[in-house]
N, C-alpha and C positions, 0 to 999 in steps of 0.2 A: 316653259315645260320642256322636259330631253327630249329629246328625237331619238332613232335609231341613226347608227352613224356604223360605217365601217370596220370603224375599233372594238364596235362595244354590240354590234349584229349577231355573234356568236352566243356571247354569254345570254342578249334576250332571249333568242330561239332557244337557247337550252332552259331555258326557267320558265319559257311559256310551256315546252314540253312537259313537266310537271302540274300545269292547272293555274298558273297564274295568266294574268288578261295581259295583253304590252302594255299598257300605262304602270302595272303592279312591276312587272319586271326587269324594266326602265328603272324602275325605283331601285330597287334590287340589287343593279349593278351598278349603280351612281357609286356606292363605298367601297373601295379596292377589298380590304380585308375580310369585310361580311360577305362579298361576293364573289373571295377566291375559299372561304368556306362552305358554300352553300352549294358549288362549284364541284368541290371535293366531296362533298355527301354525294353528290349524285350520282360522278363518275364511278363511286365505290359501291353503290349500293344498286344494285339491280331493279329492285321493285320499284324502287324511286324512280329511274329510267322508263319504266310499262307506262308513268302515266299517274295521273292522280287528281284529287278533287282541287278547285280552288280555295275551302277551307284549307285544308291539309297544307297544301302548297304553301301557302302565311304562315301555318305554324312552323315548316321550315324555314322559312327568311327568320320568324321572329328566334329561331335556334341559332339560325347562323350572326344575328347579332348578337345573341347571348353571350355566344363563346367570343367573340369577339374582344371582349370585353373580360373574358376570362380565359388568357392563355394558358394556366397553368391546368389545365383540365385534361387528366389523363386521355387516350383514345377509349380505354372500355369504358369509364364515364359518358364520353360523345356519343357512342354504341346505344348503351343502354337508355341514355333519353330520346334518341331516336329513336327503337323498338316501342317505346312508351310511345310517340306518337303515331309511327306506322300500325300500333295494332290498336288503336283509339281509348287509348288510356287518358292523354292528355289532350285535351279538347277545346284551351284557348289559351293566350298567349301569355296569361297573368301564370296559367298553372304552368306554362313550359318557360318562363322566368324565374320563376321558384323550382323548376328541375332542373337548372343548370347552377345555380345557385346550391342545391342541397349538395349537387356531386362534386360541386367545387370543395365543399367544406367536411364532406365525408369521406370517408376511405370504403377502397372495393376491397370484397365484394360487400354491393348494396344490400341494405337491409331494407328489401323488396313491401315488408309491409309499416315499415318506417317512413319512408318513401312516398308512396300512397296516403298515408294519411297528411303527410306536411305538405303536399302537392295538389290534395285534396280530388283525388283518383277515386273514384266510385260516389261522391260525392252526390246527393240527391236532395231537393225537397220540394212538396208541391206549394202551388200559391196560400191552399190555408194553412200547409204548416208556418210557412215563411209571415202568416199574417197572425197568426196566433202566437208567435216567437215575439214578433215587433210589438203584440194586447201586453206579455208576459213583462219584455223589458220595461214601456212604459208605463206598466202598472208598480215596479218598483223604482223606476226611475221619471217622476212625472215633471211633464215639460210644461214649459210656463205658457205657451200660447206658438204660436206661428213663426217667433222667431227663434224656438228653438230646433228649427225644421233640420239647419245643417247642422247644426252640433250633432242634433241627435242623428243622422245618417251619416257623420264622420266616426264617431263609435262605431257604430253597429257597424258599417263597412270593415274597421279596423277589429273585432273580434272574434272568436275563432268559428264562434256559428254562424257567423255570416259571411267569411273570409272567400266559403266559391259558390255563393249565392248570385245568381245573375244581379247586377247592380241596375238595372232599369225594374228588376223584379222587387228590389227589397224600397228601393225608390216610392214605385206604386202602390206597398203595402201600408211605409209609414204615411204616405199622404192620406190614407185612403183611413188611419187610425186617426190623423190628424184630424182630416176632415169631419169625423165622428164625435171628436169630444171638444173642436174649438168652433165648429162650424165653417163657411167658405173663409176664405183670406180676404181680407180689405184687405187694398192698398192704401196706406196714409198721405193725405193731399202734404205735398210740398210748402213750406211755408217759406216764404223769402226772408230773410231775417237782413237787419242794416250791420253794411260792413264793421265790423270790429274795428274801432284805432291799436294799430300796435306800436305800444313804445318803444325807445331804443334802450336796452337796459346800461343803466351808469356804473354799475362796479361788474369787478369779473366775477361773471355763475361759480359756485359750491359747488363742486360734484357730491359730495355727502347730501347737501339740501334738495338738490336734482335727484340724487337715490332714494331720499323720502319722500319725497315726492309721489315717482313713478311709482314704487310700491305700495302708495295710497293707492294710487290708479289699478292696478293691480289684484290686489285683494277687496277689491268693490265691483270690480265689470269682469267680463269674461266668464269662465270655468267658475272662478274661484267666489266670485260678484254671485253666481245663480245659486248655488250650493246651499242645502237646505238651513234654518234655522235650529239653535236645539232645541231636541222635542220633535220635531217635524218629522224624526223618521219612525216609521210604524214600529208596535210591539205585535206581537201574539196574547198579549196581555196588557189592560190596559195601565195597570199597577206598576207595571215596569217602567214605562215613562215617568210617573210620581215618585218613584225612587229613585230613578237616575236624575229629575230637573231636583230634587231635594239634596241632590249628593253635589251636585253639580254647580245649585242656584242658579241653572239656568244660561249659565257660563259655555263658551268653547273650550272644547279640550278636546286636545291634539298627544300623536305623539310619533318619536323617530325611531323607529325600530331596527337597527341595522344588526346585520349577523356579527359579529366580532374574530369572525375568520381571513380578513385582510384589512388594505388600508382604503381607507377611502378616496375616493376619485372625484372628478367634478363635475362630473356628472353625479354625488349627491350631496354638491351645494344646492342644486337645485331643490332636494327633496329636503334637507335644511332650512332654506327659505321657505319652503311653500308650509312645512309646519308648524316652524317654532316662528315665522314671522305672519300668518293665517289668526294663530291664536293668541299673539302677541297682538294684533290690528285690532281686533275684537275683545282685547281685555280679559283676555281665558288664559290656558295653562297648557303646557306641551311638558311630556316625559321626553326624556332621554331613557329609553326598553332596550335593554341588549334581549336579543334572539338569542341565547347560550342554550339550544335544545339539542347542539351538535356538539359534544366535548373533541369529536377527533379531530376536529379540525381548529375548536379555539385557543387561543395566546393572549397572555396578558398583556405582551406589546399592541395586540391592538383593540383592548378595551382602554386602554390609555392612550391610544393615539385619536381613535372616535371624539373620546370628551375635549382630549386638548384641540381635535382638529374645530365641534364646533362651538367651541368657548372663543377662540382664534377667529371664528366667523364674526361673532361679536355676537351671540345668543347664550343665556345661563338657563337648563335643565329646571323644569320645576322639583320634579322630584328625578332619581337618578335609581330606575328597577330594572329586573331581571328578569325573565319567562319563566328562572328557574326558581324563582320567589314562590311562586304557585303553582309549583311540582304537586304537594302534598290536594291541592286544590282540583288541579287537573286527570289527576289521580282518582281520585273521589268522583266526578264526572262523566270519566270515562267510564267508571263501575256504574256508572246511572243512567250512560247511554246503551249500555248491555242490558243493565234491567228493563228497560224500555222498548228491547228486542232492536235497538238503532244498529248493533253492533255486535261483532264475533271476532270469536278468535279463528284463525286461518293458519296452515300449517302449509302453505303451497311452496313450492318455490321461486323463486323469481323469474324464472322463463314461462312459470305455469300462469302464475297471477298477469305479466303481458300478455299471455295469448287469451285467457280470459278476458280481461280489457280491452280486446280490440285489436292489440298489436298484429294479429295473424289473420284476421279474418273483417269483415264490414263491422259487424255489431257484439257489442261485450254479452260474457254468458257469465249464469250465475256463477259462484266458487263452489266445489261443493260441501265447503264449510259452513254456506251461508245458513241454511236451518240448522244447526246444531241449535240443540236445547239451549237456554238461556243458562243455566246451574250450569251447564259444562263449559259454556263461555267465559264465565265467571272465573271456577276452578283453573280455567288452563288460563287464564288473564295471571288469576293470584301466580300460579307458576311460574309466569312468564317475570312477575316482580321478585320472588325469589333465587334468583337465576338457574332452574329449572335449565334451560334454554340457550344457546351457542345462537351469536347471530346471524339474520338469515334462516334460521329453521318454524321460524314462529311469527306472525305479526297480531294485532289488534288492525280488524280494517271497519268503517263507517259503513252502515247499512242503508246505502241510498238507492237512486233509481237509477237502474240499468235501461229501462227505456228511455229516459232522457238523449236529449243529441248531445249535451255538451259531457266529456270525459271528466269534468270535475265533478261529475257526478256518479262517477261508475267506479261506487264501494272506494274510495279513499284511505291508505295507510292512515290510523289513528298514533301507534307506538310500535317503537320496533326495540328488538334487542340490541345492546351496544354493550360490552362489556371492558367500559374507558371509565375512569374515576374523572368525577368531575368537579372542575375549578373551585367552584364553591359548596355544592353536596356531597363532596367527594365520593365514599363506598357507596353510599343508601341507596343507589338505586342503580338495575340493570337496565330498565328500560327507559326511554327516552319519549317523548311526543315529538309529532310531525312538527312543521309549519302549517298544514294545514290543519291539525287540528288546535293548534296551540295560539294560532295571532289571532283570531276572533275571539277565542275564549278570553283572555288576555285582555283585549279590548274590554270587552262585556263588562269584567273584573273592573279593570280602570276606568269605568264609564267614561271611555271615550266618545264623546260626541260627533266628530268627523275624522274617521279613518281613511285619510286621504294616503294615494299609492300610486305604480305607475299602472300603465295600461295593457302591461302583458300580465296582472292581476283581474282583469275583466270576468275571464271566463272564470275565475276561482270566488266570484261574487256571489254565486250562487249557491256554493257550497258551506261559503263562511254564512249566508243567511240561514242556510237547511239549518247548519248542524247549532245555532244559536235557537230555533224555534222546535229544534226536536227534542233540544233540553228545556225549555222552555225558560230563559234567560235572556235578561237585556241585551236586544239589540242592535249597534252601533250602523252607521250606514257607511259603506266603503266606496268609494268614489275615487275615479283614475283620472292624471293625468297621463300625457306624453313626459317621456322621460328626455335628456339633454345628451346630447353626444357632441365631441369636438371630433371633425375631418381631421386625418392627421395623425391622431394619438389611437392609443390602444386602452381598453376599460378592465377586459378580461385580465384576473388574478392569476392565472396558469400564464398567459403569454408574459405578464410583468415578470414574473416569478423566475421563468426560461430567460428574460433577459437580464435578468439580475443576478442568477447565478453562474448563468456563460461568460459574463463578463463584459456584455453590450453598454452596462451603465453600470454606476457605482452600488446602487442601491436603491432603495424602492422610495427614496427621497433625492434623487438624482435629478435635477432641474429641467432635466430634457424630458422629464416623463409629466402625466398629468396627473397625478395622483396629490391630493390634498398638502400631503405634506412635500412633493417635491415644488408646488406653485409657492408653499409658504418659505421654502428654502432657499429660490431665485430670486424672492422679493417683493412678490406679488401682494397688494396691500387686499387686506382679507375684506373692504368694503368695496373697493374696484370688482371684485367678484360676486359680491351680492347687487350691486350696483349693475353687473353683465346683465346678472339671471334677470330680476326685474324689467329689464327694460326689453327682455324676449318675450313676457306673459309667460300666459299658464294655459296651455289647452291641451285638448284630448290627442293632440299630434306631436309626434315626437320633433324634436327639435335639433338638425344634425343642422352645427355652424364648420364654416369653416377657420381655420387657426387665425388667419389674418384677421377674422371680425373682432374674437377675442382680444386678438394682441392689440388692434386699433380702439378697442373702448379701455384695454389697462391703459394704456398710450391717453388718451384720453383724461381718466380721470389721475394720471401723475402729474398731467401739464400746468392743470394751477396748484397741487398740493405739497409738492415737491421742493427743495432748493436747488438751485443750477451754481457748480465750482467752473473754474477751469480746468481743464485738465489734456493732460495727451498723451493719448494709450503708448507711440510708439517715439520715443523725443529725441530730437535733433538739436544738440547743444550750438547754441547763439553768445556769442561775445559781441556787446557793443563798444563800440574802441574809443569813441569819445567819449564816455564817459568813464569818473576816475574807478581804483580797484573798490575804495569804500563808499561807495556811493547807494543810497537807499531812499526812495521815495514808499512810505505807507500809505495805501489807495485805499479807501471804503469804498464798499462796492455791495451794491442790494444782492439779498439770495436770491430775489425774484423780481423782474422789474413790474410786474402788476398785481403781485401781492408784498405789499410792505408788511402784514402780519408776521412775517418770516425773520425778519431780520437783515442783517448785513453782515460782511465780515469787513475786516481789513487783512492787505496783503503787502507784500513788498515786492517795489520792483527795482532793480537791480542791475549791475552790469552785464550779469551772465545769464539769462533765462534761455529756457526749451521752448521749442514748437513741434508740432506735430509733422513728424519725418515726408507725408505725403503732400504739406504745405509749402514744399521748397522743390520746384523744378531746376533742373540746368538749362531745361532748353525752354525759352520764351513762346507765348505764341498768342492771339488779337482775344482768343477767345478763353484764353489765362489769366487769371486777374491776384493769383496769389503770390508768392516770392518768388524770386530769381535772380539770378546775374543782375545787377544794376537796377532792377527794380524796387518800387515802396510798394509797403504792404500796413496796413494796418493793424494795432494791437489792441483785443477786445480792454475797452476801459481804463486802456493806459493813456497819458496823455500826447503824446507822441507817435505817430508812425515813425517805421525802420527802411533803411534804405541798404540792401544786399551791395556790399562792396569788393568780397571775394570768399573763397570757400578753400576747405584744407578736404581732400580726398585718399583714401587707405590705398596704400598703393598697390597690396597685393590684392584688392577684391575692386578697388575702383566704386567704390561705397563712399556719399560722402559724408565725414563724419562733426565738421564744425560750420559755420558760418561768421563770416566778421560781418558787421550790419556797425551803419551811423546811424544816432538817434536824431530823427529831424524835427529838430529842437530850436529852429531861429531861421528868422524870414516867413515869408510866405510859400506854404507848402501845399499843393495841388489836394483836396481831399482823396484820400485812397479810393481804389474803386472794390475794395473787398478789406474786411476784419478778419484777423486770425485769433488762437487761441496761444493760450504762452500758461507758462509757469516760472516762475524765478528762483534763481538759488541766493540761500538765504540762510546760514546754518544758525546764526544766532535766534532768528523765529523759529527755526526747525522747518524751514520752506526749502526745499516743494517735501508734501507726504510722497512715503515711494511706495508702491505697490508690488507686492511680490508677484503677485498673478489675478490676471483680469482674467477671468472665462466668458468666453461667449457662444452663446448656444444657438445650433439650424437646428431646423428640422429633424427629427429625430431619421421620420421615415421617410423615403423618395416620394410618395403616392400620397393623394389623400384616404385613401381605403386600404390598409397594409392586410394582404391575402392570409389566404394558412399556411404561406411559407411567408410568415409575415419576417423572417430572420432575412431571408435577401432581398428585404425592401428596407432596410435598417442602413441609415446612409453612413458611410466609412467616416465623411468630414463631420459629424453632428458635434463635438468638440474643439474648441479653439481656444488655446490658452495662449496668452501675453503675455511678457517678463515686462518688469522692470517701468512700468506704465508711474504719471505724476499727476497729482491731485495736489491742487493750491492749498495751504497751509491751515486755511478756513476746515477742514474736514477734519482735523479733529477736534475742536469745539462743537462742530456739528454732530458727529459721534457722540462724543458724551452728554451731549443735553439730551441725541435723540435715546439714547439708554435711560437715564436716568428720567425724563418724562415717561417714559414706557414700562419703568418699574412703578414710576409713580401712578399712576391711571391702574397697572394690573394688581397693586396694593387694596385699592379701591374697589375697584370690579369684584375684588375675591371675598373682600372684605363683606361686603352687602351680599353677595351670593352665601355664603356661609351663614350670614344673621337670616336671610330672608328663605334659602332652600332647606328642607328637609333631608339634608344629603346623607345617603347610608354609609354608613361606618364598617359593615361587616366587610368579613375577611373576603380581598380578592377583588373589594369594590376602589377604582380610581379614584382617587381625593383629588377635590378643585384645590389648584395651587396656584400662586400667582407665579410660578413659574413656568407654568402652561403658555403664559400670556405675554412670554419679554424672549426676543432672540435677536440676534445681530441683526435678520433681514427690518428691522425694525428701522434702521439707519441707510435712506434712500437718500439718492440724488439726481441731480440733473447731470451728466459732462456735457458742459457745454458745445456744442452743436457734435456731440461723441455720438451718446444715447445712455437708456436709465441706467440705473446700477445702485446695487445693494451691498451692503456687507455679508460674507457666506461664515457657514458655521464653522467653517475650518480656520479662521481668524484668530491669533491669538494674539491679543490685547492689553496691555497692564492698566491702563488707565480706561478700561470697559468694565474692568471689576465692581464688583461692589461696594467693596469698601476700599475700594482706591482713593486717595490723595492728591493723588499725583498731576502736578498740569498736564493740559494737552499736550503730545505728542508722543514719538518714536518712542521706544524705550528698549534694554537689550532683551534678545529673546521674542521683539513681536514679528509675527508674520501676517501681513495684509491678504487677505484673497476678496476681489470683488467681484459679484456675480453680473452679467448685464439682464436686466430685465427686460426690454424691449428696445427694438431701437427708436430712433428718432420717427418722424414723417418719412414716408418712402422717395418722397418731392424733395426734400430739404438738403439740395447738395452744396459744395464747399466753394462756389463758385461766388460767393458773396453775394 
């Protein structure tokens, strides 16, 4: 335990001045940085100095670690969350962790009733509201018995009506529902079960067979294991189930609905797997739905990069629709949620409908659109389809309940005017539907049986069920998981966008980023990444990895799937003197030495081969085991070690630039105490391949949390290009089989997706091609003890064509670039 001590007597006295106890403000000053912050609020602020509660007092410490942790926080930022605590706005340490957080990412001046609500500032509920919220949820959400105790209070903790509910409060509400509908908890007696034998497995594990595996495991236990059956989820009608299991047969059906306004990330491999491989487990069917209810923001480049990204996963679309398919449907609907008095038309404008909403005040007030007659709703609806209407001066909004707590409930945009011609309906329409009103209907439509999403869709579950039973149509049950983030990288389409056009990276397919198709561009094998996701699960918590995990399971499943060449990024030309000018031994040599499925190559080795420039010291030393002056050194799979006899050095840089080495080829020769890597020159094989440029890729950003000036956490070195690097002779055989199997398989795949999908032909829709499915990064390897590497798109190849002839190798005009995919083991040094 601290003591008070000399050094550190001042800063206590002044923190217990404020209302903390000494053991609290011992605490306090243990961290230099939070407690020359906390330090500084005092000295600055006067009221703080008169004195203060010991609650209060924590909530300053837990301020002064905030910022701690967030330097880039203006002073009127710090100002104003501390007035928020001084005058009892913010009440505990969760909400003033979220107000240093909001100022971080916000610009002054605050938007004071912004603020308060994401802070959760006036925030109230009593225990029966709080217990009648936890009857509500699981009366739509029913839990299976007792061990659904934490799941279901990892939710409700994580959503927005619960989010500044005292957690001992919502705790005791759901035990207390529990208790009511399972009765007390048993505890289950312990049963000893007799140890298992485990065997020693004889060949080396499949990562593909491991990946099927896991994702058995998977889509059976957890989140995704408890998830209702179809049928299971209630109607308003009981007929609606009988026509959705008749449409259905009973089947799962899924589907992946993404906007078609960027590229995808990977963070929605996740949402990938968990759809098309959910209802792929269970022998059902999953769409590929673009969301196209936003014309101003979509491009054809990225409804074609969606389907190619997840065909590339290795999942084919049952059917391939559009939101915009069922304009004329949605249309009609909306005109029925008007007659039904669900809905009006609203003329407000958009500072008026947020202060309505809440934005300005505790609780949302009506519009005063909202009783307008039904015939005038209608009329100024049909207006609003005629383009009557500039947008912004008009909406369609949902006629829900403004008593409610949760804001997805408080009157919801139904359609708004847009006056953008769109992709595929071009003129015909000026108006547009939400997402809110449009992805349940949609559903409904497609009977979809589990509309699985992430979990900042929670709080809009309620509204997708309102506005499903206030028309009285099938429907669907929506259910969240946590969504995936990688430490490190960036997800947001505006930041990608700002580095793509400043000039930080090539492109929004640029290897350093994580965006779908920059992983498929560095070489990343698109089943290593369903193969991550899986083996993380599926629950209702979001799942923030950091970069290393990922890069050590791709590392992972390339190490048995892969070939290993030789190779040496940066080569140091070797003459051996004993042996003659024409002298050539051909070595077979395994791609893998514990997978023979692979193959072999042969190579030559020769008078003159390369090693790797950092494999040759001048100066000896006990704990050196690789070349040098007068020393052997071993060559991987050659038959002979070399023996450094003398060295030729530049004279203007003192570089060295050759090696004379004897081949120790007779008598008995001491086994070497370390292998190196070599390449031979060979021009009759076309030995060694030469590589124009090896890239290799850090870190994009310094941090694993890149801030809102995420631009000066963007590291200068995150690029490193190679000249002139040598890959053994074997790599281009490797090449062309690996193309020419990869057309062959994507021949296939297209082929059967084509006979077996329903794919829509209309104008503007992506056609499955099998060239979605074939690209250089297809052609991976091992450099041996280098690290992985791909072939990049920039590669230009004569004998990767398709109707190339040509044997392997060189040809005029080709340029080599290979990408490095990961490196080796972080252990794995050169020290033999």
């Amino acid at each position: 335990m601290s003591k008070v001590t000399p050094e550190n007597e001042p800063l206590v006295n002044l923190f217990q001045s404020i209302g903390l106890t000494q053991s609290k403000a011992l605490e306090a000053a243990k961290s230099a940085k939070p407690a020359a912050i906390l330090k500084e609020i005092i000295d600055e602020n006067d009221i703080v100095a008169k004195g203060s509660d010991e609650k209060r007092a924590g909530l300053l410490v837990a301020l002064s670690n905030a910022l701690s942790k967030s330097p880039g926080i203006s002073k009127p930022g710090k100002d104003y969350v501390l007035d928020k605590i001084l005058n009892g706005d913010l009440k505990s340490v969760d909400q003033v962790n979220a107000a240093v957080k909001y100022v971080d990412t916000n610009s002054i001046p605050i938007d004071d009733a912004d603020f308060n609500k994401a802070c959760g500032v006036g925030f109230s509920i009593t225990p029966k509201e709080l217990l009648d919220q936890v009857q509500n949820y699981l009366a739509s959400n029913p839990a299976t018995g007792w061990t659904s105790l934490g799941t279901t209070l990892n939710v409700l903790r994580g959503s927005s009506e619960f989010r500044w509910a005292n957690p001992l409060e919502v705790k005791d509400a759901v035990e207390k529902v529990f208790l009511e509908t399972f009765g007390p908890k048993v505890a289950k007696a312990k049963v000893k079960e007799p140890k298992k034998e485990t065997k020693k497995p004889t060949k080396q594990e499949n990562p593909a067979e491991n990946s099927a595996s896991a994702r058995k495991t998977v889509f059976e236990e957890g989140f995704l294991g408890s998830l209702h059956k179809p049928g299971e989820n209630p109607q308003i009608h009981p007929d609606l189930k009988e026509k959705h299991l008749a449409a259905t047969k009973g089947a799962v059906w899924t589907r992946f609905p993404p906007e078609p306004n960027g590229y995808l990330h990977i963070g929605h491999s996740k949402a990938i797997f968990v759809n098309f491989g959910f209802a792929a487990h269970h022998g059902g069917k999953c769409y590929l739905r673009y969301d196209d209810t936003n014309p101003e923001k979509e491009e054809a480049r990225y409804f074609e990069s969606i389907l190619e990204m997840i065909r590339w996963l290795g999942y084919e679309p049952w059917k391939i629709t559009y939101s915009s398919d069922y304009f004329d449907e949605l249309y009609a609907l909306a005109v029925e949620l008007i007659k039904r008095g669900k809905a009006y038309v609203c003329h407000c404008s958009q500072e008026e409908i947020k202060a309505d909403r809440g934005e300005k005040k505790a609780k949302p007030r009506p519009c005063v659109h909202r009783d307008r007659p039904i015939e005038e709703s209608l009329a100024e609806f049909e207006d609003m389809k005629n383009g009557k209407y500039k947008p912004k001066e008009v909406a369609l909004r949902m006629k829900q309940d403004l008593d409610d707590g949760n804001p997805q409930m408080w009157d919801l945009t139904a359609y708004r005017v847009l006056d953008v011609p769109h992709h595929r309906t071009h003129d015909k329409w000026k108006i547009y539907p939400t997402y809110d009103f449009t992805h349940c209907l949609v559903d409904s439509i497609e009977n979809i049986s589990h509309s699985l999403c992430t979990t900042e869709f929670i709080a809009s579950r309620q509204s997708y069920d309102w506005l499903c039973d206030a028309l009285e149509v099938y429907k669907p049950r929506q259910s969240e998981y946590g969504r995936l983030n990688i430490e490190g990288s960036i997800m947001s389409k505006r930041k990608i966008m700002a580095l793509v056009n400043e000039g930080f990276v090539s492109g929004w397919d640029d290897p350093r980023l994580y965006t779908l198709i920059a992983l498929r561009r560095r070489g990343i094998p698109p089943s290593a990444i369903t193969s991550f996701v899986s083996s993380l699960g599926v629950s209702t918590s979001i799942t923030s990895i950091e970069l290393v995990r990922f890069e050590q399971s791709v590392r992972q499943y390339l190490e048995g799937t892969v070939p290993r060449l030789l190779m040496v990024l940066r080569p140091l030309k070797v003459t051996i003197e004993n042996l003659p000018e024409d002298y050539v031994l051909m070595i077979e040599k395994p791609l893998h030495p514990k997978v023979p499925e692979l193959g072999s190559s042969k190579i030559p080795f020769t008078r003159t081969i390369y090693i790797e420039r950092d494999d040759f010291r001048l100066t000896d030393s006990k704990d050196y085991f690789r070349l040098a002056p007068g020393k052997t050194v071993g060559l991987f799979q050659a038959p002979h070690p070399i023996t450094c006899v003398s060295h030729k050095v530049d004279p203007s840089t003192g570089d060295v630039t050759e090696l004379f080495c004897k081949l120790e080829n007779e008598g008995h020769v001491k086994k070497p105490q370390a292998f190196i890597q070599w390449v031979a020159e060979h021009p009759p094989t076309g030995s060694p391949a030469r590589i124009d440029e090896v890239r290799v890729f850090h870190r994009l950003f310094t941090t694993n949390r890149p801030g809102s000036d995420f631009r000066d956490d963007v590291n200068p070195n995150s690029l490193e290009v190679i000249k002139c690097a040598m890959v053994e002779v074997g790599f281009w055989s490797l090449a062309k089989s690996a193309i020419t199997q990869a057309r062959k398989e994507a021949n296939e795949r297209t082929r059967k997706a084509l006979a077996e999908n329903k794919v829509d032909v209309m104008e503007g829709t992506p056609q499955v091609t099998s060239a979605q499915l074939i690209g250089n990064e297809c052609i991976r390897f091992q450099g041996l003890r280098v690290a992985y590497f791909a072939v990049d798109t920039d590669t230009r190849a004569a004998v990767l064509n398709e109707t190339s002839e040509l044997e392997p190798g060189r040809k005029q005009g080709d340029y080599l670039v290979l990408n490095q995919i990961v490196t080796l083991k972080e252990d794995l040094g050169k020290s033999g």
